[in-house]
N, CA, C and O atoms as a GROMACS GRO file, in nm:
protein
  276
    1UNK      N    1   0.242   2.166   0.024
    1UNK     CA    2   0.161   2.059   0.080
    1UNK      C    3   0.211   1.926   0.026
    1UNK      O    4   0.234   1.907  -0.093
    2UNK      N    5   0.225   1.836   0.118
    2UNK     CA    6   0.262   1.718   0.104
    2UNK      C    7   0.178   1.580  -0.040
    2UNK      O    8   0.066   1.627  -0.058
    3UNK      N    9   0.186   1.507  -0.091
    3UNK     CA   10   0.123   1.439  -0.177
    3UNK      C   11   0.036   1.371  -0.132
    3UNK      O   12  -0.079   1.353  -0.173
    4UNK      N   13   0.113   1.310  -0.003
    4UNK     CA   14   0.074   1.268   0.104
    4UNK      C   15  -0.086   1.287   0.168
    4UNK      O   16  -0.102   1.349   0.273
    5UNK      N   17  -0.196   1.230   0.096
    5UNK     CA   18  -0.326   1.312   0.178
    5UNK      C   19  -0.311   1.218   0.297
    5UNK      O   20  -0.264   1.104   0.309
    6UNK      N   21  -0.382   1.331   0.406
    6UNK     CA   22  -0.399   1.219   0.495
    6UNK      C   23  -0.582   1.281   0.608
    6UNK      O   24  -0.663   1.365   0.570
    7UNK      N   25  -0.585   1.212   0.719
    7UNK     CA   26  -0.694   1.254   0.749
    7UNK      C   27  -0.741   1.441   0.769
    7UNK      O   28  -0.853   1.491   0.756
    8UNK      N   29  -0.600   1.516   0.806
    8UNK     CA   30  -0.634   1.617   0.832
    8UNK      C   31  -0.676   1.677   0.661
    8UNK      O   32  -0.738   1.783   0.677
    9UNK      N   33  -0.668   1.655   0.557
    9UNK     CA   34  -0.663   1.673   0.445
    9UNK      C   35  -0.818   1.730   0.434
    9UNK      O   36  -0.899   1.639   0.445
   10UNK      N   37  -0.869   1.844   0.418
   10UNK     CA   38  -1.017   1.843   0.365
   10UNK      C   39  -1.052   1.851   0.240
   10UNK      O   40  -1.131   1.768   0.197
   11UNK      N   41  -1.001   1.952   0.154
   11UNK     CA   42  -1.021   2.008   0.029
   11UNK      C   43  -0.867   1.975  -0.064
   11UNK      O   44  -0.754   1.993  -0.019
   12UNK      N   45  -0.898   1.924  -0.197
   12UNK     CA   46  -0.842   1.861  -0.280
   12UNK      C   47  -0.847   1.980  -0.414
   12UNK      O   48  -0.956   2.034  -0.435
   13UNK      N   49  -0.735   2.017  -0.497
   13UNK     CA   50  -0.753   2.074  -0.594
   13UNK      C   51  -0.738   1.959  -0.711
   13UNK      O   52  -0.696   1.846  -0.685
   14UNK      N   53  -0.769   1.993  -0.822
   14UNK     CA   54  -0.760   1.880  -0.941
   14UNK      C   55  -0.639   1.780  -0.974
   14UNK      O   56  -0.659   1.674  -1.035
   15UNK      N   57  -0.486   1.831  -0.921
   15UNK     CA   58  -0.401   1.788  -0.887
   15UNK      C   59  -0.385   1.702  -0.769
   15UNK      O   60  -0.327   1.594  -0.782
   16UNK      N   61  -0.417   1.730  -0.688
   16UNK     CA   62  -0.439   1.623  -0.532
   16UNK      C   63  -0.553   1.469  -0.556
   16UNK      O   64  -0.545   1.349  -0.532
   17UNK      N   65  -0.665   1.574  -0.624
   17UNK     CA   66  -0.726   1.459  -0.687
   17UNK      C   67  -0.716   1.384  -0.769
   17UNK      O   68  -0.802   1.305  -0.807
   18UNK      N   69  -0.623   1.395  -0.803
   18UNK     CA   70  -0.593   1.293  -0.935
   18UNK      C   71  -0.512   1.186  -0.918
   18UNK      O   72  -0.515   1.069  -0.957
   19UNK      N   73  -0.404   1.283  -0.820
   19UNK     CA   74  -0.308   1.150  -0.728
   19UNK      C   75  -0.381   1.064  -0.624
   19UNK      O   76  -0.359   0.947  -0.591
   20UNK      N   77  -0.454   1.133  -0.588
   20UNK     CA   78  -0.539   1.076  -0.473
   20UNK      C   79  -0.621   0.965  -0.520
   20UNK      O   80  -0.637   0.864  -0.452
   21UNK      N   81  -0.687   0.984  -0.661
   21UNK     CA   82  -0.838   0.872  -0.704
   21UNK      C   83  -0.724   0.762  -0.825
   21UNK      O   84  -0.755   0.659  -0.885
   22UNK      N   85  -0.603   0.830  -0.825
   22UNK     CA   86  -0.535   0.731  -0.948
   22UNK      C   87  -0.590   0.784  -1.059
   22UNK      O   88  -0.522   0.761  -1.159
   23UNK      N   89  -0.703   0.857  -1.083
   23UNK     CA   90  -0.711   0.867  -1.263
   23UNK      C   91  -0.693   0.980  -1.318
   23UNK      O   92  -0.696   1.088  -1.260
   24UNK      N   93  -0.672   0.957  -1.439
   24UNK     CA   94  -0.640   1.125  -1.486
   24UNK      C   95  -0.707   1.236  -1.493
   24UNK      O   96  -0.828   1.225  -1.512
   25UNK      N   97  -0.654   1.356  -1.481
   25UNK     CA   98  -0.726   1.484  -1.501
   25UNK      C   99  -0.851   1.437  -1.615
   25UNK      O  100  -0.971   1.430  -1.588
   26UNK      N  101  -0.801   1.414  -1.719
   26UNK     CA  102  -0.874   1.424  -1.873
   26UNK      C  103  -1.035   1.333  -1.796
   26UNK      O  104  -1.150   1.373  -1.782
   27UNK      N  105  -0.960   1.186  -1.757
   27UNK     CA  106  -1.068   1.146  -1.699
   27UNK      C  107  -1.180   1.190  -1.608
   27UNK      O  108  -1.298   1.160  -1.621
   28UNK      N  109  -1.110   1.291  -1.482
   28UNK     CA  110  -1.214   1.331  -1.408
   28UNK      C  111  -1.295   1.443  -1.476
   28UNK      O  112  -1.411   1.467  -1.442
   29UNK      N  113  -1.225   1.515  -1.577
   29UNK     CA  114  -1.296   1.626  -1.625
   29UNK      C  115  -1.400   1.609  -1.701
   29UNK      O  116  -1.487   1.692  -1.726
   30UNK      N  117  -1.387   1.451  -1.754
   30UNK     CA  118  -1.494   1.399  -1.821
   30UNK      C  119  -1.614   1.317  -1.759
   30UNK      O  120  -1.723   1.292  -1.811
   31UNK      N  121  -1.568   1.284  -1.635
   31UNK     CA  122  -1.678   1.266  -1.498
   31UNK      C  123  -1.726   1.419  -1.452
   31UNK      O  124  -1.846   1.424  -1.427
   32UNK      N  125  -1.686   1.488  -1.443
   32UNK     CA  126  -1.749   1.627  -1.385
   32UNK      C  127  -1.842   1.665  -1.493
   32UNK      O  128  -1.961   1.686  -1.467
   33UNK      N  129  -1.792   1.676  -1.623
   33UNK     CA  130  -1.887   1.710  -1.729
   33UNK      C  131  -2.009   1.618  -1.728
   33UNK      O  132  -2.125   1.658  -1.716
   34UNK      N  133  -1.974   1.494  -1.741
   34UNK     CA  134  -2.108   1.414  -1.744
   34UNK      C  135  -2.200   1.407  -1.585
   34UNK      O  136  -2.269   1.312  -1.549
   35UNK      N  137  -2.184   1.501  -1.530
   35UNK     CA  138  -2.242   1.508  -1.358
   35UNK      C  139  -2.234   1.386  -1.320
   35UNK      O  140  -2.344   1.331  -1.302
   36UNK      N  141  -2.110   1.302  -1.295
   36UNK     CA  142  -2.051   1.170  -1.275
   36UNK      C  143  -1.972   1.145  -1.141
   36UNK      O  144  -1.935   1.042  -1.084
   37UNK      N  145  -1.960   1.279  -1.114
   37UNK     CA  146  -1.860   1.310  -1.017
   37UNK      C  147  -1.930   1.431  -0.889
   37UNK      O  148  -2.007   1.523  -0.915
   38UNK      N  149  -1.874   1.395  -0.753
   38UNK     CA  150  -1.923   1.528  -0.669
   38UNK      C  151  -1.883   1.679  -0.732
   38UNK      O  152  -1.798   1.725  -0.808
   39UNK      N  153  -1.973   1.718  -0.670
   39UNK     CA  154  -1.918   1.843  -0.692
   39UNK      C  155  -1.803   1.947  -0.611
   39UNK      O  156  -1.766   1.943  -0.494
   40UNK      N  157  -1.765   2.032  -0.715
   40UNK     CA  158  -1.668   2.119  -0.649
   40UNK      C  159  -1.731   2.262  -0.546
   40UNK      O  160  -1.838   2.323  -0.542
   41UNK      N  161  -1.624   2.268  -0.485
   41UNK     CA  162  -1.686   2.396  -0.453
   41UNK      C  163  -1.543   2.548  -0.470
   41UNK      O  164  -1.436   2.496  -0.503
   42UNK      N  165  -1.534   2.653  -0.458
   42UNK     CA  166  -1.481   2.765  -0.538
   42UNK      C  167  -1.448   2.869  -0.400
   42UNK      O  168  -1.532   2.953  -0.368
   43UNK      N  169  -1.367   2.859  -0.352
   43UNK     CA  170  -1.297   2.969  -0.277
   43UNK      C  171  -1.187   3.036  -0.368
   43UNK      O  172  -1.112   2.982  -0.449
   44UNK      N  173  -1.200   3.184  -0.330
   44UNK     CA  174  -1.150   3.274  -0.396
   44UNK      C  175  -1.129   3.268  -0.531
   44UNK      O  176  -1.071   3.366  -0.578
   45UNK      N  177  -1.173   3.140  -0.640
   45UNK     CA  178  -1.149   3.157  -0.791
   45UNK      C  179  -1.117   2.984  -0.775
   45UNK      O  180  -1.104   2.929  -0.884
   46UNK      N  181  -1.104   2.894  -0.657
   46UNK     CA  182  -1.016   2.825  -0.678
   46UNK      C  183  -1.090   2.694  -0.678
   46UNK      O  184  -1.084   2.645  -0.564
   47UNK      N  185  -1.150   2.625  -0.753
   47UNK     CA  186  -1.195   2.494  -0.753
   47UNK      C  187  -1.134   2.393  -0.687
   47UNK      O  188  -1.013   2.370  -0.700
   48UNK      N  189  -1.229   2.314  -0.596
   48UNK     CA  190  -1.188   2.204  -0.446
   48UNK      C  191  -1.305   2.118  -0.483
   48UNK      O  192  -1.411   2.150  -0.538
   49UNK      N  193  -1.267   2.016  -0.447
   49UNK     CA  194  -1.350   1.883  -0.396
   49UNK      C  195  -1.320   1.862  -0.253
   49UNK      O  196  -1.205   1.846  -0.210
   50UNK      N  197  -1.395   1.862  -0.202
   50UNK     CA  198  -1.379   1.785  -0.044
   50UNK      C  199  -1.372   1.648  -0.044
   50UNK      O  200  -1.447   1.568  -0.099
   51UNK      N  201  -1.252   1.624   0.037
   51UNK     CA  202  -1.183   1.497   0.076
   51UNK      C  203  -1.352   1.328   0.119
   51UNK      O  204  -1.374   1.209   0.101
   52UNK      N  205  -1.414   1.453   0.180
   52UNK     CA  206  -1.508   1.370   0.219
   52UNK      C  207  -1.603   1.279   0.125
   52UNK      O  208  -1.625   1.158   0.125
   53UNK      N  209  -1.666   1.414   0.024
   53UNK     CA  210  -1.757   1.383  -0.053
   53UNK      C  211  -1.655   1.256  -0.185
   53UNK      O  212  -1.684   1.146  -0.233
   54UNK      N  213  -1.558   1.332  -0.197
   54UNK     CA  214  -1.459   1.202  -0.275
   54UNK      C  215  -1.462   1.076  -0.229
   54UNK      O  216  -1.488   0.992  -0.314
   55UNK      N  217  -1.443   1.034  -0.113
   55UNK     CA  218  -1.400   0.902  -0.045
   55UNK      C  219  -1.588   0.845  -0.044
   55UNK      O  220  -1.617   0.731  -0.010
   56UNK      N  221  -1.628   0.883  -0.061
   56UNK     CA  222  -1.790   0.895  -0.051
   56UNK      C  223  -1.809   0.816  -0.193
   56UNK      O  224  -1.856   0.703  -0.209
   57UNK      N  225  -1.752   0.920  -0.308
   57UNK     CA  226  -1.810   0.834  -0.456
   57UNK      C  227  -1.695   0.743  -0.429
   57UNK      O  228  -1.732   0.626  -0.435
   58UNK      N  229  -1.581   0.754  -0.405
   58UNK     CA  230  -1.547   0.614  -0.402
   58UNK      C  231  -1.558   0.475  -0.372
   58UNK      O  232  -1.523   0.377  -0.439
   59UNK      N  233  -1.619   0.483  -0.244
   59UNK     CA  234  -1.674   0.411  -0.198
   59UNK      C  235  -1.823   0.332  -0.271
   59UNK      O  236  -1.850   0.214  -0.293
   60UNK      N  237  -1.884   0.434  -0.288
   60UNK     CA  238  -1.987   0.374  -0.385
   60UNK      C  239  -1.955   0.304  -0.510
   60UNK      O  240  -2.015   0.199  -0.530
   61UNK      N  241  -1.882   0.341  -0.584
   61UNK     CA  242  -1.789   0.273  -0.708
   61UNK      C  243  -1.719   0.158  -0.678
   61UNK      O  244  -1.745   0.052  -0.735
   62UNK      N  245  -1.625   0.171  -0.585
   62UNK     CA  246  -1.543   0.039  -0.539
   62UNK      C  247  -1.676  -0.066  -0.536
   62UNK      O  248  -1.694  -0.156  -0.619
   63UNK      N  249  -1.777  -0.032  -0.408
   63UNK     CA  250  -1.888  -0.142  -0.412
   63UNK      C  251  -1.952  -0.206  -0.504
   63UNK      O  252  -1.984  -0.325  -0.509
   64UNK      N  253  -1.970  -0.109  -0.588
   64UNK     CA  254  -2.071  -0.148  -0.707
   64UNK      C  255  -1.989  -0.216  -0.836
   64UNK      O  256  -2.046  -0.249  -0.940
   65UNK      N  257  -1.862  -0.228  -0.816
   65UNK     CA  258  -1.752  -0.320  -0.885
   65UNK      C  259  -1.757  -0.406  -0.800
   65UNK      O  260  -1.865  -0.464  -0.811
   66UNK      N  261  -1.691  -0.452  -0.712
   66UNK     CA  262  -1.736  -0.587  -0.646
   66UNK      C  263  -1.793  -0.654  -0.625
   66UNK      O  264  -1.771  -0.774  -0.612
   67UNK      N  265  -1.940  -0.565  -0.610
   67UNK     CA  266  -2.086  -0.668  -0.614
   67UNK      C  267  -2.104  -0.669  -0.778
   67UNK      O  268  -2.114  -0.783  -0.823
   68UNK      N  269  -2.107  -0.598  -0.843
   68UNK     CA  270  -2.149  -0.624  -0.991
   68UNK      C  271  -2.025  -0.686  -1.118
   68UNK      O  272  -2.037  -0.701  -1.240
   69UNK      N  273  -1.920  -0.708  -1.033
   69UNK     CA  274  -1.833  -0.745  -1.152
   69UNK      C  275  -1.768  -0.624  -1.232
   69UNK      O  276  -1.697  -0.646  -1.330
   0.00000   0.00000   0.00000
């Protein structure tokens, strides 16, 4: 799979996401722990974030830096 996300993209493993949001593993793992972050969901053993619910907290974050400084 390409690095490349693009719209057909649904589900993200911790690697996709990391390139995808810019921050590091260490970082998101420390947003997931603190329930900071969407949640994953687990096909066959395999932890995913959906593309959707991501662009979702992002969006909320980006905003709330711009309006709040």
């Amino acid at each position: 799979m390409s690095e490349n996300l693009d719209n057909k993209v649904r589900l993200m493993r911790m690697k996709q996401l990391s390139n995808y949001t810019s921050l590091s593993r260490a970082y998101l793992y420390n947003l997931i722990k603190d329930s900071d972050f969407p949640n994953s969901i687990s096909l066959k053993g395999i932890r995913m974030w959906e593309k959707s619910d991501v662009d979702s907290w992002l969006d909320k974050h980006i905003n709330k830096e711009v309006h709040h400084g």
